[in-house]
VEXDREN-2710 file (C-alpha; in Angstrom, 1 decimal):
% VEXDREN-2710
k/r/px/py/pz
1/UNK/-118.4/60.8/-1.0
2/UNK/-119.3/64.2/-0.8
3/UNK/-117.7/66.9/1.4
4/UNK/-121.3/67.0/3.3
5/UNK/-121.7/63.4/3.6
6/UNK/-118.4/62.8/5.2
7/UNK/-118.6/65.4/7.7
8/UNK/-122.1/63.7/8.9
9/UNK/-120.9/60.3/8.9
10/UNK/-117.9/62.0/11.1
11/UNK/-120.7/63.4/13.5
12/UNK/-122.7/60.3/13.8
13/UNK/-119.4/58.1/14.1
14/UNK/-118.3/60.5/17.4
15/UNK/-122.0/60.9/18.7
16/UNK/-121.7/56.7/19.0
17/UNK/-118.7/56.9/20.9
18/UNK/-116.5/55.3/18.0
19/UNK/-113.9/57.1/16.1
20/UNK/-112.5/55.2/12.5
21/UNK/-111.0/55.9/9.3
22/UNK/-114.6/55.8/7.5
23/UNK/-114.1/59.9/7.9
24/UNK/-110.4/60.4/5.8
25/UNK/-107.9/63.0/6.9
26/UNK/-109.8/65.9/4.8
27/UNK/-112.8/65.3/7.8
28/UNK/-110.6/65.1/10.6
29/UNK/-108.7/68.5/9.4
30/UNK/-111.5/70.5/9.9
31/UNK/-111.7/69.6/12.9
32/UNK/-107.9/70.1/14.2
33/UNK/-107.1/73.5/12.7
34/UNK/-104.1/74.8/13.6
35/UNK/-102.8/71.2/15.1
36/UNK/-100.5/68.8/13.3
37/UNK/-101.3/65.3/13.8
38/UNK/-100.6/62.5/11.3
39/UNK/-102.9/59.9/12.5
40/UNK/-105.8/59.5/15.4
41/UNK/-106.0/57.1/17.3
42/UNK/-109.5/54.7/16.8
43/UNK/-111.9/54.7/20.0
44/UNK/-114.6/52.0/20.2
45/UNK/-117.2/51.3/22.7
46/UNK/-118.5/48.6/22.0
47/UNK/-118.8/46.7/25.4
48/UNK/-120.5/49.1/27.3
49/UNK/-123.9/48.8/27.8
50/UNK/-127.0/49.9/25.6
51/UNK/-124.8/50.3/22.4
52/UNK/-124.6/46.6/21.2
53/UNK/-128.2/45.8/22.2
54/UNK/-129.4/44.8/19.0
55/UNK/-127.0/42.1/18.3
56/UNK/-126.7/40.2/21.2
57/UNK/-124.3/37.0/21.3
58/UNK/-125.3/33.9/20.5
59/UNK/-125.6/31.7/23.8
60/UNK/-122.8/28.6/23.8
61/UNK/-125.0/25.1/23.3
62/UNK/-123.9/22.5/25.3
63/UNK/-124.0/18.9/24.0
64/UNK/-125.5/16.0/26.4
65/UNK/-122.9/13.2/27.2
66/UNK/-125.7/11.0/27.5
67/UNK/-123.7/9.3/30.7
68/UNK/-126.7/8.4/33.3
69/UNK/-123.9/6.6/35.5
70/UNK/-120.7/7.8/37.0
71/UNK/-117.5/6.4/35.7
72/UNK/-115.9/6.1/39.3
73/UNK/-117.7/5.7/42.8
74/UNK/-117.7/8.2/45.5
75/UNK/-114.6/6.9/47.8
76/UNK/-116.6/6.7/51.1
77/UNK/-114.3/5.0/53.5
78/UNK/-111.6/7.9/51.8
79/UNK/-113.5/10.9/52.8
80/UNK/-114.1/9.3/56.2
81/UNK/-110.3/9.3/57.0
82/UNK/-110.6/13.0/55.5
83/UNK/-113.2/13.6/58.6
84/UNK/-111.4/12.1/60.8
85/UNK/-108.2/13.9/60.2
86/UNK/-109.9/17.5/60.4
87/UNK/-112.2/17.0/62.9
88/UNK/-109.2/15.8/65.0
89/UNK/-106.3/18.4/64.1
90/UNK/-109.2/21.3/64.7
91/UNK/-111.1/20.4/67.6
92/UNK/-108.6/17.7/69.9
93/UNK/-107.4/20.9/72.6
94/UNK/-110.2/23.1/72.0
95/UNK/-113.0/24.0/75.0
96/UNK/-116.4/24.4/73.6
97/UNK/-117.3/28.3/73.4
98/UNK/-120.4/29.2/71.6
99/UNK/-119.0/31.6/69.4
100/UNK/-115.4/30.0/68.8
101/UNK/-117.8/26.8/67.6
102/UNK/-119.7/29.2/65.2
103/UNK/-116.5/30.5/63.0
104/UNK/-114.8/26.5/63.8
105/UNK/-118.0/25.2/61.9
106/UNK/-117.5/27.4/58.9
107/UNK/-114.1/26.3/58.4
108/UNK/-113.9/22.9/59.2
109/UNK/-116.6/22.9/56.6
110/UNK/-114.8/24.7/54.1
111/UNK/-111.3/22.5/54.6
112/UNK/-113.2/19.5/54.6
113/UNK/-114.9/20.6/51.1
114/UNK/-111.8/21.8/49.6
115/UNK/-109.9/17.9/50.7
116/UNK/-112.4/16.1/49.1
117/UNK/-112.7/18.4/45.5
118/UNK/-108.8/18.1/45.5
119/UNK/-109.8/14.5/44.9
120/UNK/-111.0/15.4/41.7
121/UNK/-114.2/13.1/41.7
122/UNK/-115.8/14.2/38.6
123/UNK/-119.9/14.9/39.0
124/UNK/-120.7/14.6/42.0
125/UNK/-121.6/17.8/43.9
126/UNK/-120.3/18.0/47.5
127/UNK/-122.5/18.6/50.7
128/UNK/-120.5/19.7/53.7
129/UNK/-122.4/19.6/57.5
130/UNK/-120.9/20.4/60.4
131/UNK/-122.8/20.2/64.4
132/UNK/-120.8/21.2/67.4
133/UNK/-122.4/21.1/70.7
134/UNK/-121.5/21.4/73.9
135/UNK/-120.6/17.7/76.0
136/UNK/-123.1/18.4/79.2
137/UNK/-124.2/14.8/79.4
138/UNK/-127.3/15.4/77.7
139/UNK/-128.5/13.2/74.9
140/UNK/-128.8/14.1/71.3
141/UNK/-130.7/12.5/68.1
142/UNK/-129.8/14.2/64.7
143/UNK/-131.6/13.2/61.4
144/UNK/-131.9/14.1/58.0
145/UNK/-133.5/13.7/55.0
146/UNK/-133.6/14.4/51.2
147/UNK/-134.1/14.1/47.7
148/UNK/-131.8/11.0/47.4
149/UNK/-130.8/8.5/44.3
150/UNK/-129.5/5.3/46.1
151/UNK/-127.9/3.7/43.0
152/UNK/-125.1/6.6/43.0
153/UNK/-125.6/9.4/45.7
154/UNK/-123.8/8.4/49.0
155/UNK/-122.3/10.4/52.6
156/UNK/-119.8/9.8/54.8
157/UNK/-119.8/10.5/58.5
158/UNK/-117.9/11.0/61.3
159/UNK/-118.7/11.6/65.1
160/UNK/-115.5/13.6/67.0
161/UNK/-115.7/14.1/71.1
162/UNK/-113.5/15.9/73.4
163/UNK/-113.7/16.5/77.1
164/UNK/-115.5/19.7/76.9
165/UNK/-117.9/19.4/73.3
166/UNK/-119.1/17.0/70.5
167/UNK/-119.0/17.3/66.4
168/UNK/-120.6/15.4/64.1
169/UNK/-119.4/15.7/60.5
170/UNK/-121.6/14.6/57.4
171/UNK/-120.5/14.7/53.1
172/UNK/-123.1/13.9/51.4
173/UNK/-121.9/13.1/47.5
174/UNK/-124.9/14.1/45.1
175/UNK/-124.7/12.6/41.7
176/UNK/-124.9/15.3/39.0
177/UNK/-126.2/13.3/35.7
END
C-alpha cells in the first residue's frame, strides 16, 4: 500500500468511529508527533445505531412442537386453596375504604399471579381478577365472558366476606397451543 492510500484508509477508518491495525505504525506516527506510544488501543462502534444498518441480524426461527394439547391440566381445586389463602391473610381485619381497596386489588392480584406461576404450569397464560366492594346489604350479579376453548382453558374462583366489604377472586387459565 502506498503512503497515500494508507493515510486515507486511516481517515475513513476514524471518520466511522473505528480505529484498527489496517493503518500500520508508519500512519499512526504521523499522527502522534512528538508522543511515544507503542500500541493504540482499537475503538469500534459497531452497536450504535445507523452504522450497522446494512447488515441487519438474521431473526431466530422458532420450530413448532406441534403439541395441540397440554401435557398436564390446570390444577383448579389447587389454585382455589391459593385464593382462599390470599384473600383471607389480606382482607380478614381490614374495613372497606375506597382507596385502600384500589392499591389491595393490585396486589392481591399480583401475589395471587406470582403463587400460581411458582407452580410452574407450563402454557397456560394466567388471568388474575380481583372485585372488592363495599358489604351494605345491597345485591350484586357479576359476569363474564370470552373467547374460551373448553377442552383445555379453565378458572378458578373464590368469594371472600368480612364484616365491613366483599371480594371476589377469579384465574382464568388460557391454553397457549
Amino acid at each position: 500500500m502506498t503512503d497515500l492510500a494508507k493515510e486515507k484508509a486511516a481517515r475513513l477508518l476514524k471518520k466511522r468511529g473505528s480505529l484498527s491495525s489496517l493503518g500500520s505504525h508508519e500512519v499512526r506516527a504521523k499522527e502522534l508527533v512528538g508522543k511515544t506510544k507503542d500500541s493504540i488501543s482499537t475503538v469500534s462502534y459497531i452497536d450504535e445505531p445507523g452504522h450497522h444498518d446494512d447488515n441487519p441480524r438474521p431473526t431466530v426461527q422458532m420450530e413448532n412442537t406441534y403439541q395441540l394439547g397440554p401435557t398436564k391440566r390446570f390444577p383448579v381445586l389447587m389454585v382455589k386453596e391459593i385464593l382462599k389463602d390470599v384473600l383471607a391473610s389480606y382482607l380478614q381485619e381490614e374495613k372497606y375504604e375506597a382507596e385502600l381497596c384500589r392499591q389491595m386489588t393490585k396486589t392481591i392480584s399480583e401475589v395471587v399471579k406470582a403463587r400460581v406461576k411458582d407452580m410452574m404450569i407450563p402454557r397456560y397464560k394466567i388471568i388474575v381478577v380481583i372485585s372488592i366492594g363495599q358489604l351494605t346489604g345491597q345485591n350484586m350479579r357479576m359476569g363474564s365472558r370470552c373467547l374460551w376453548d373448553a377442552t383445555h382453558d379453565t378458572f378458578s374462583s373464590h368469594t371472600f366476606k368480612n364484616s365491613s366489604l366483599f371480594a371476589i377472586a377469579n384465574v382464568y387459565a388460557v391454553y397457549f397451543e
